[in-house]
C-alpha angles and dihedrals in degrees: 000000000000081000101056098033072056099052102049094041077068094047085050095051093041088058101053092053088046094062088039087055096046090049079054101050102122115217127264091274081051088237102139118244134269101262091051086055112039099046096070106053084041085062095048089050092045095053096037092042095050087057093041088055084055095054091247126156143159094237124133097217078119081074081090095063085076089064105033105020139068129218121354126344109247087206092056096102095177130336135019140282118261116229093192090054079077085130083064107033106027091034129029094023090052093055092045088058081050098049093051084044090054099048094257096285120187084234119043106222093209106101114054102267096027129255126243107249104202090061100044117087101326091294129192098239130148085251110130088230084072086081088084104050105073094177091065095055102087096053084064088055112021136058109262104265090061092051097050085055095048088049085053117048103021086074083052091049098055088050090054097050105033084051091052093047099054095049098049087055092059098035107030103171091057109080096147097038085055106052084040086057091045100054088049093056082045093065101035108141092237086060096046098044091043092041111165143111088245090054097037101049099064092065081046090063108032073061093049101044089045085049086054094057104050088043092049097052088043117023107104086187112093085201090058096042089046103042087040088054092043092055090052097049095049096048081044078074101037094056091044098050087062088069083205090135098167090066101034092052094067084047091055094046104056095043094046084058109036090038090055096040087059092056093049082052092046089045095045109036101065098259089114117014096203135040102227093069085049107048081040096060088050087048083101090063092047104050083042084054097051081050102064088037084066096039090049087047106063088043091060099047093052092057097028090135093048094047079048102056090040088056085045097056108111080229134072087341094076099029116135128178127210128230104243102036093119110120144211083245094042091049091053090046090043082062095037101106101103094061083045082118083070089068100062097057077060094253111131096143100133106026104047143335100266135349110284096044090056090050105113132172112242102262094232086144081064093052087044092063100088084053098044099048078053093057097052101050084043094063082050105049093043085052091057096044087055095048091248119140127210096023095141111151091242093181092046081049095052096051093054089046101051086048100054081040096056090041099049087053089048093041109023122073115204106057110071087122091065095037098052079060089062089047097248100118085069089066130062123227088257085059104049103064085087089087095057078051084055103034094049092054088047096036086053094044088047098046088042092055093052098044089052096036082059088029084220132126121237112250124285092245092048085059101049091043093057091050089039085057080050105044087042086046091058092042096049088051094047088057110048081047092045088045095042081053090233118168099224094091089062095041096044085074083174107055105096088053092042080052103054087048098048084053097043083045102060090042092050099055088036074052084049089242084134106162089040094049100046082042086059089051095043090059086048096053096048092047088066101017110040111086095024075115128051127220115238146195114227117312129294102246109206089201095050103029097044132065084222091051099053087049092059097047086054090049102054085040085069096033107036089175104045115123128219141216108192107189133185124037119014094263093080093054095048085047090052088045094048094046088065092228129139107276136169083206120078135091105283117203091206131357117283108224098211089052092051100040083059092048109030102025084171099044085238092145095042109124087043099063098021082109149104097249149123103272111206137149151236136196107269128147139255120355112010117266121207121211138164110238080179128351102270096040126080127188127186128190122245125208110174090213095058124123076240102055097034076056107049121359119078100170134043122205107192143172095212133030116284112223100201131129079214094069140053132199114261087173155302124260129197131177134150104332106330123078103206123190138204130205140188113224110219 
């Protein structure tokens, strides 16, 4: 009886795996179907959507709380605000209340001269430019807090999505691997401490492009290499016209290199004997590329004064990296991921300055390497065994290559001529640590594939090579922060256990245990990456949420052209920027002529505001002096009885009393745990 309950327990389970199998089966051009493709991104839509519709978000304007509110914000849905996410929550966030203050103009009227919004920090504005930044959409139709929803998690979306399709492309058997593998890269602790459309969408595009490839050289349907190549060119915009270069140069190189390597495999390996029917099929990507050169183009050409002051900023404008800066301390940061807990008790000494600068991928392309070098002398040696010729693995290759590229810039001193030729010179080596995101999710598409293509395993010692790199890798970085005495070891309570699952991670998929092994990374990265960003209920408006606030809504109400000063701490200078009045404090992307002319009519201070930076003051006396507390701040003295503020300022928002026969009291303002006052300059 046992025997045959047993027996039929097997048919049972064979059959099941049977029909699984069959729903799996890719097409003759090995493409997966449309249903493989299409349920997870409508997942994706259907949860960030829901929260979008709620008005939630994972933005840190709640950061504000601390200083207006008491108790616990009732706003605050799970985790904490992030003060060092001050890009996302002091800045951008900031210009986007001001936009929406101001009606969305092409030019924000809040520095003196204006600044061209659809340059500065990735603003809704009607501009038709707008039409390819999909994030900022939502702030033209929808109340704010939609819109903030729909700015933070279509970018992530896109991430999501782009990163899933590509891998079921490659591996189209693999429906669940590859969602599994998606929402890892998702949560990686680069991407939560870095968290913003301008620093999302390019792993978005370097996807989308590399969908287009393999879809391109495949695809037998006109529609799918069409729509694939559309979506790249148009994220090819989209990513451009963020003008975040440090971030979008790791994404070009990696795709330059692994997206040529995959024609040369298409070309090579027997797959297409000529090159006309090739090139012909990716005809589609090309087309879609001179596109968004036009369309760049004539961006470009309508702002060209802006684009030029921007180049001509002594920061970031000429900014310039060299190959071999890569230090002891920035190697031991580059494999820090593992103690990333550590971050979010606010502990970063030992891997990085702050937070955000400490946040690293975890270097699984590295721990591939033995595989993947397998892999590749594999293809060779099977060629030859077979009496083929020219059989080499190219994609295998161009992952390999981008890689020691990427490392000898980061490691080798001597060559910054040839790198800046590749671009690498525009990113920093925090920054670049977006291409290993983006390499670990590709190296691990691309091994999978061959290992299912042979339906072999790679070798026992292969597998045990790759998790030996990752276990030395961890060692080697306990010890530099033991010895450096940091107090990261004792605040990451999880990394032993993150560790031991990186390392059984990289064995399991060598072993082909695929879902187990991206499962095991996926663990790990949520034990360091899931809660870096909170989730929160609509935007802490300073007008609207703050006494001062209101005031100075009234105020410029009454006195439309009245110009501020705020001086002290930064929130004066968010609360002048959101209230959409006229203010000499804010981030400038570039400096605005008219301002500095009022400042620093002699240019005296040039090189010292000739930045993108923050640009807040502080009580001084006589003629206003610039300096640079960092590079990209930049703070100037106020003295209300100065030929420059008799000049230009009528109102004073401070933090602390202001002692000066040139000012009266309009009123005091506390609120929480700040007293903000507000003067009248006379």
């Amino acid at each position: 009886m046992s025997t045959s309950t047993e027996t039929a327990h097997e048919s049972a389970a064979t059959g099941w795996r049977d029909r699984v199998s069959a729903l799996v089966v890719p097409r003759v051009s090995g493409l997966p179907r449309v249903w493989v493709v299409v349920w997870f991104p409508v997942f994706v839509v259907v949860v960030l959507g829901v929260l979008t519709v709620l008005g939630i978000s994972g933005s840190s304007t709640g950061n504000y709380w601390g200083f207006f509110g008491q108790g616990a914000d009732p706003n605050l849905l799970a985790g904490s605000p992030r003060p060092i996410r001050s890009d996302e929550w002091l800045v951008q966030s900031s210009w986007i209340v001001s936009q929406v203050q101001q009606g969305f103009p092409v030019v924000n009227h809040t520095l003196p001269g204006g600044m061209d919004a659809t340059i500065q920090n990735d603003l809704p504005s009607w501009d038709w430019s707008t039409l390819f930044r999909p994030h900022v959409w939502g702030f033209l139709v929808l109340p704010l807090a939609q819109g903030m929803a729909v700015r933070w998690w279509l970018p992530f979306a896109g991430l999501l999505i782009g990163a899933y399709v590509f891998l079921v492309s490659v591996m189209p058997r693999r429906p669940v691997t590859s969602a599994v593998l998606a929402v890892a890269l998702g949560f990686s602790p680069l991407i939560g401490w870095w968290f913003l459309p301008t620093t999302i969408w390019p792993y978005a595009w370097a996807f989308a492009v590399l969908v287009a490839v393999v879809w391109g050289i495949r695809s037998s349907s006109r529609v799918a290499r069409w729509v694939s190549a559309g979506v790249a060119g148009y994220l090819t915009v989209t990513l451009a016209m963020s003008i975040y270069v440090p971030y979008a140069v790791p994404a070009v190189v990696v795709v330059v290199f692994v997206g040529v390597g995959m024609v040369l495999q298409a070309r090579f390996s027997g797959e297409w004997s000529r090159w006309w029917p090739l090139l012909r099929r990716i005809t589609p990507l090309v087309l879609s590329a001179v596109g968004a050169v036009v369309v760049l183009g004539v961006w470009l050409a309508t702002r060209f004064d802006t684009i030029e002051a921007v180049l001509g900023t002594v920061y970031p404008g000429r900014r310039i990296e060299f190959a071999g800066a890569l230090d002891y301390d920035g190697i031991v940061s580059a494999f820090g991921a593992p103690f990333a807990g550590a971050l979010q008790n606010g502990v970063s000494d030992g891997l990085g300055p702050n937070q955000s600068e400490a946040a690293a991928p975890f270097m699984t392309i590295v721990f591939l390497v033995p595989l993947l070098v397998w892999l590749l002398v594999r293809s060779v040696r099977t060629a030859r065994a077979a009496g083929a010729v020219r059989r080499l693995d190219w994609t295998v290759l161009s992952v390999l290559v981008v890689l020691t590229v990427l490392w000898l810039f980061l490691l080798v001193p001597g060559w910054t001529p040839i790198a800046n030729l590749f671009g690498l010179t525009r990113s920093t080596d925090g920054r670049l640590r977006l291409a290993f995101d983006l390499l670990a999710v590709i190296g691990i598409g691309v091994s999978v594939s061959r290992l299912d293509r042979d339906r072999v395993r790679a070798r026992w010692w292969v597998a045990l090579a790759g998790g030996l790199v990752a276990g030395a890798s961890v060692v080697c970085a306990w010890y530099a922060l033991r010895h450096g005495l940091s107090p990261v070891i004792a605040s990451a309570t999880n990394w032993k256990v993150v560790s031991v699952l990186v390392v059984v991670a990289v064995v399991l998929i060598a072993f082909r245990l695929v879902l187990p092994g991206v499962a095991a990374l996926l663990v790990g990265t949520l034990l360091v990456g899931l809660g870096v960003n909170p989730l929160y209920r609509g935007v802490f408006e300073l007008p609207v949420d703050t006494k001062a606030g209101r005031v100075i809504e009234a105020i410029e109400a009454k006195h439309p052209d009245a110009q501020w000063v705020g001086v002290g701490t930064t929130v004066q200078t968010s609360m002048l920027v959101e209230s959409g009045v006229h203010a000499f404090n804010g981030v400038q992307t570039y400096p605005p002529e008219e301002m500095w002319d009022e400042i620093d009519p002699t240019g005296r201070y040039e090189n010292a505001w000739n930045r993108l930076a923050n640009v807040n003051w502080t009580f001084g006396s006589g003629a206003p002096k610039v300096t640079n507390p960092v590079r990209d701040q930049v703070l100037v003295t106020f003295d209300a009885c100065s030929r420059f503020a008799q000049r230009n300022v009528q109102y004073v928002l401070s933090d602390t009393p202001m002692d000066s026969t040139c000012a009266t009291q309009v009123g005091d303002y506390r609120q929480g745990g700040l007293d903000l006052h507000i003067y009248r300059v006379r």
